[in-house]
N, C-alpha and C positions, 0 to 999 in steps of 0.2 A: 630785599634784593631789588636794583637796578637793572635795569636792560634800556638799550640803545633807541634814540630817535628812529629810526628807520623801522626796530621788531618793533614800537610801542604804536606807530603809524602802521603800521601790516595790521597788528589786532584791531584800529579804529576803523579801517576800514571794512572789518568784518562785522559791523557794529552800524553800517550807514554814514558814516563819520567820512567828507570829503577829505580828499588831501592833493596835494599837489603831485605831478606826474613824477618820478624819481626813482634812481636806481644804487647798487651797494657796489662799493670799488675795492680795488686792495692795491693797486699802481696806477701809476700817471694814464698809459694806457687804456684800464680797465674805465677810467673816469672820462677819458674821452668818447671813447664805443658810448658810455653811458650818456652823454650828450648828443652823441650824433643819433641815437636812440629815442630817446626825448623830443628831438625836435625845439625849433626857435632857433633865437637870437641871443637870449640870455638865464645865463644855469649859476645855482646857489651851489656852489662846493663846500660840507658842512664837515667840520670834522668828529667825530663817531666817540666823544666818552663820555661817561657818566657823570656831567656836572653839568650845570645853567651855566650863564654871562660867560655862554663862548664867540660869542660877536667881540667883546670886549677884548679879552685874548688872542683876538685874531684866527678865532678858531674857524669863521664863517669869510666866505668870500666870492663876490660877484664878480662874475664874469662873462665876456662879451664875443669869445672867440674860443676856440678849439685850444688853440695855443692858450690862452691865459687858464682854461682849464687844466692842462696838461701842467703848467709853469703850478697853477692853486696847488693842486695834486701833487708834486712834488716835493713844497716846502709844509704840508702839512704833516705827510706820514713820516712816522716816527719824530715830529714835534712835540714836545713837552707843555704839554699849555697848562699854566697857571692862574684859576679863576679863585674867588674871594670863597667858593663851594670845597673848592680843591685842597686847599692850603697852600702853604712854600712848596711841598715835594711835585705837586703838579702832576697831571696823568698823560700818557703817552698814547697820541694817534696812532694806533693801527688798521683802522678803514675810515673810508670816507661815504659819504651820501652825496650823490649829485641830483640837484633839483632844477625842475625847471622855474624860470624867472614868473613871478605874480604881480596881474593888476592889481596892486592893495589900493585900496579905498580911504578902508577906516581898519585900525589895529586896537583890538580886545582882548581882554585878560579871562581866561577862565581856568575854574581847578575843582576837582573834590577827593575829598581827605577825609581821612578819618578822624572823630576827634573824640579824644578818650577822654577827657573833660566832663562831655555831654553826653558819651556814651551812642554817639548819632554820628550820619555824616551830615560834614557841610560840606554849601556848595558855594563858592567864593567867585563874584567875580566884576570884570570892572569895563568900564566904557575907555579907559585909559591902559591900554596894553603897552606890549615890547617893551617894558623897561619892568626894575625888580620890583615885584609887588611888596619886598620890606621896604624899601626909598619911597614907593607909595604910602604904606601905612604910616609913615611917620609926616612924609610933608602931607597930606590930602588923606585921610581915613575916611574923609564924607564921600570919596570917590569910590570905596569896596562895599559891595555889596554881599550880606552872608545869608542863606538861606538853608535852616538847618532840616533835615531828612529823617525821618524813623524806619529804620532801615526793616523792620518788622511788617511795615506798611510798606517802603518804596517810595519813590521818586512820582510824582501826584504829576498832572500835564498844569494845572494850575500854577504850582514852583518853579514850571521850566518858563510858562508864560512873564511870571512874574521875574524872573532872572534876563529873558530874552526883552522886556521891555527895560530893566533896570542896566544892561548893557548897552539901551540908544539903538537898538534896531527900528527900522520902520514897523507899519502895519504889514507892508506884503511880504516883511522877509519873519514874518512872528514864527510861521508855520515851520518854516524850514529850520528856525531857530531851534524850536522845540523839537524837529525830530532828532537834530547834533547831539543838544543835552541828554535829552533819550538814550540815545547810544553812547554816548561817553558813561551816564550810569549805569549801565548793562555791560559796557566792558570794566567796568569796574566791579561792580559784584560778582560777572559770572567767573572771574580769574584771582579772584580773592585778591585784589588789588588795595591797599592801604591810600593811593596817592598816584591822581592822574590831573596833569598837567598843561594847559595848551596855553604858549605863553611865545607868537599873538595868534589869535584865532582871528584870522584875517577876513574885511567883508572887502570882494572883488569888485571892480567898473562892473561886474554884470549883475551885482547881489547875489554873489554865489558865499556861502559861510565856505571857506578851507582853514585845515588845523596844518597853521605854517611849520609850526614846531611842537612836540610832546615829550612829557616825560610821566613814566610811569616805577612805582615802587613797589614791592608786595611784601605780602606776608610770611617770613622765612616760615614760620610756622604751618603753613597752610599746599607748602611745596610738595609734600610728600604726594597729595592728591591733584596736583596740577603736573603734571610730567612734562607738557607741554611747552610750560612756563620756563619749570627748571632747566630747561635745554638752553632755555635762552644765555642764561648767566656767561658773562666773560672774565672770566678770576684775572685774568690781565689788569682789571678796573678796580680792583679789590685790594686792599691791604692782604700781603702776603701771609702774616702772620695771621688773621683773622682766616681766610681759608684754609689754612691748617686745620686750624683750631675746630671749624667747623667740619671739614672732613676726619676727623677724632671725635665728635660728637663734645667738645666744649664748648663753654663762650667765654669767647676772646675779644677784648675789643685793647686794640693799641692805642699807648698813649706817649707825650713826649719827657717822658722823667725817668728816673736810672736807678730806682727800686723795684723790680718786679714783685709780683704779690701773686700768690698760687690759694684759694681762700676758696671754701664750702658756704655757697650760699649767698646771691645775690644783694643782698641786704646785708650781713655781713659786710661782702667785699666793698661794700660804699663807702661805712663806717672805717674800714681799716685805711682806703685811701685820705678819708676825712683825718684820721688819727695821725696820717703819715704828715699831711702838708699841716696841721697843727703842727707837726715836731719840727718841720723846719726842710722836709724831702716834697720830693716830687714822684707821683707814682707813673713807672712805667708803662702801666697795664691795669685792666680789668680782668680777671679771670676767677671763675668760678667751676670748681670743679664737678659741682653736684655733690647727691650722695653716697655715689656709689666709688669712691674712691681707692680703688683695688690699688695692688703695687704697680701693675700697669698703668693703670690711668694716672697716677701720679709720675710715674717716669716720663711719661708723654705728657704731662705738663710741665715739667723740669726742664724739659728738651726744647719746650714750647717759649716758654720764658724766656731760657737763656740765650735763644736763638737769636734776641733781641741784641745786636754789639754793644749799645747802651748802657746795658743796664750793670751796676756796680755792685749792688747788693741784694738778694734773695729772702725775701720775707714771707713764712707760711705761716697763717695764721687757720687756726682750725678747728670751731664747736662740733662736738659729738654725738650728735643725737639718735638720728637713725645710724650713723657709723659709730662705730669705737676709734679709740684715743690711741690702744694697741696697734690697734690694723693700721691707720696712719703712720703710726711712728715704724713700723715695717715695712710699709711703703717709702716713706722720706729716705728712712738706713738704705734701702736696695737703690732708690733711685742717685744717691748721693755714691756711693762705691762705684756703679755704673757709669757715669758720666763723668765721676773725676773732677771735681766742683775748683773752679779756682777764684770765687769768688764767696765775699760770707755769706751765710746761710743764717736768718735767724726763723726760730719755732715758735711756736705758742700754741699750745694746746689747751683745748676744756673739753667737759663734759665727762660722756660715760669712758669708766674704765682710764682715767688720765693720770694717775699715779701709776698705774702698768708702762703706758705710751710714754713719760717722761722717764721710768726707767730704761726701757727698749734706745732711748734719746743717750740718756749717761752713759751705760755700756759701751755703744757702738765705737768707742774710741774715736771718732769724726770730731772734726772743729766745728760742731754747731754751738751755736748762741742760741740758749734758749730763756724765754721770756714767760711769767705768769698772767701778764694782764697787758690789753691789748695798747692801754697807753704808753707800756714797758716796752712792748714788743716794738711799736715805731719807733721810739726813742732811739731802743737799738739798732734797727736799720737805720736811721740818717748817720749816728755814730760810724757805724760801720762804711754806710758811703761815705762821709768824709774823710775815714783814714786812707780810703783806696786810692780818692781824687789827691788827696795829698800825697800820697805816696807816687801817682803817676805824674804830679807835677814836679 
């Protein structure tokens, strides 16, 4: 889960973590009060979603006067901005953050992440900030710095030393360096945070460390004991369909291809996707329904899937193990009656009990396409999506 520059700067600075003075808008008005609030000469109008490279987008904008405030404010809410993070559909401003304008200095990179590789966190960071740390890694890698963590142990004052000098701070700014890093790993652990971002961690005319910008990720996993956290969530920033999915207790991840795929089993549903674009399709979706696939939970992933206008053909694929092949196939028959399918439907079932389930399939009288083996079963969805796409052309 994401949350917003402005919630991910509230928790830094409860952490020691400076930042710049700034307030949260929802009209042209609200962003002016929050300037005239502020104080100065010159206010950063940022606009409020879950992506990086929104400077480039036009999502960030300086300004000099009340009015040009007012004027920022205007053209960004409900702007669509489109970043290289985002994809083509782009995500839509609905609040802004107004900041006040910073002496920068010198503009630094820093991050820490989790990294399932090494089973640690690193801590990544660079004397060459504000621009993307992948355009770095590729032209200059001798410029990133990676300092890796044993999270069992914790974040040593030695690693932040050694981070705060490999960033090109002076001697007198070491101290304050190392209490930033401090806190940046403390709001990262205490919040079960996967991925905290300052990107530039700006040094001021006075040598003061401010985190210009952040972004922070977490552990959907880990939600249930942070409440805190979970309030933050803006489902506006979220793929529609993936909140669904998630508020029914599935996982859903959307994709751009016109086979939906309803599949038990994370490892599975890979294979079946892999199977799909070997036959010559594109998969829809990710979805894996677990084990417990009652006639409910498969109705509500019927519902799930097709919700997508996309998608052309319907492909279940389903091993048995802790479930039976029965119980699915009386799941699929009630879900298919209920919803009224106008699209094809192909099955494939294994495991326990799947001569029962493939009969439960035959009877039902429905136009299902059912499949034995899962190289069959793609086959017959791309088949089936191309009769549809030729039939609607």
């Amino acid at each position: 889960m994401d949350i917003h520059e402005y919630q991910a700067k509230e928790i830094l600075t409860e952490y020691g973590v400076k930042i710049a003075d700034g307030g949260l808008a929802y009209s042209p008005e609200d962003a002016v009060q929050r300037a005239r609030e502020i104080g100065g000469s010159i206010w950063a109008v940022k606009a409020q979603i879950h992506s990086g490279a929104r400077g480039k987008a036009g999502g960030i904008k300086l300004c000099r006067s009340h009015d040009e405030v007012a004027k920022a404010a205007e053209e960004l809410l409900g702007k669509r901005l489109v970043t290289h993070q985002t994809g083509p559909a782009g995500k839509v401003c609905g609040r802004l953050y107004v900041e006040a304008g910073t002496d920068i200095a010198k503009e630094l990179y820093f991050c820490l992440l989790v990294d399932r590789s090494s089973e640690r966190i690193v801590m990544v960071g660079s004397a060459q900030g504000g621009m993307d740390i992948e355009e770095l890694a590729q032209t200059n890698p001798e410029a990133i710095t990676k300092i890796y963590i044993e999270p069992s142990v914790g974040l040593q004052d030695f690693q932040a030393r050694a981070m705060a000098f490999a960033l090109g701070l002076p001697v007198s700014m070491i101290n304050t360096a190392v209490k930033t890093i401090n806190g940046c790993y403390r709001a990262l652990r205490d919040n079960d945070a996967n991925m905290l971002e300052i990107n530039p961690l700006v040094v001021t005319g006075k040598e003061d460390l401010l985190a210009l910008d952040c972004k922070m990720g977490f552990d959907d996993n880990a939600l249930f004991r942070r409440h805190r956290i979970a309030e933050l969530r803006d489902k506006t920033q979220e793929d529609p369909r993936e909140m669904a999915a998630a508020d029914r207790g599935l996982s859903y991840v959307g994709l751009d291809g016109d086979i939906g795929c309803m599949i038990n089993g994370a490892g599975l549903a890979m294979a079946t996707m892999d199977m799909i674009k070997l036959a010559g399709g594109e998969p829809a979706n990710f979805l894996d329904v677990g084990g417990g696939a009652s006639p409910e939970r498969t109705e509500k992933a019927f519902r799930l899937v097709l919700a997508d206008k996309n998608v052309k053909a319907m492909l279940v694929n389903i091993f048995a193990g802790i479930n039976r092949c029965d119980w699915i196939a009386e799941g699929v028959v009630h879900a298919v009656k209920k919803i009224d399918m106008k699209i094809p439907l192909i099955v494939r079932l294994s495991g326990t009990n799947v001569e029962e389930g493939r009969r439960i399939i035959a009877e039902s009288g429905l136009p299902i396409i059912t499949a034995e083996t899962l190289a069959e079963a793609a086959e017959k969805a791309v088949q089936a999506r191309d009769e549809v796409v030729a039939r609607e052309g």
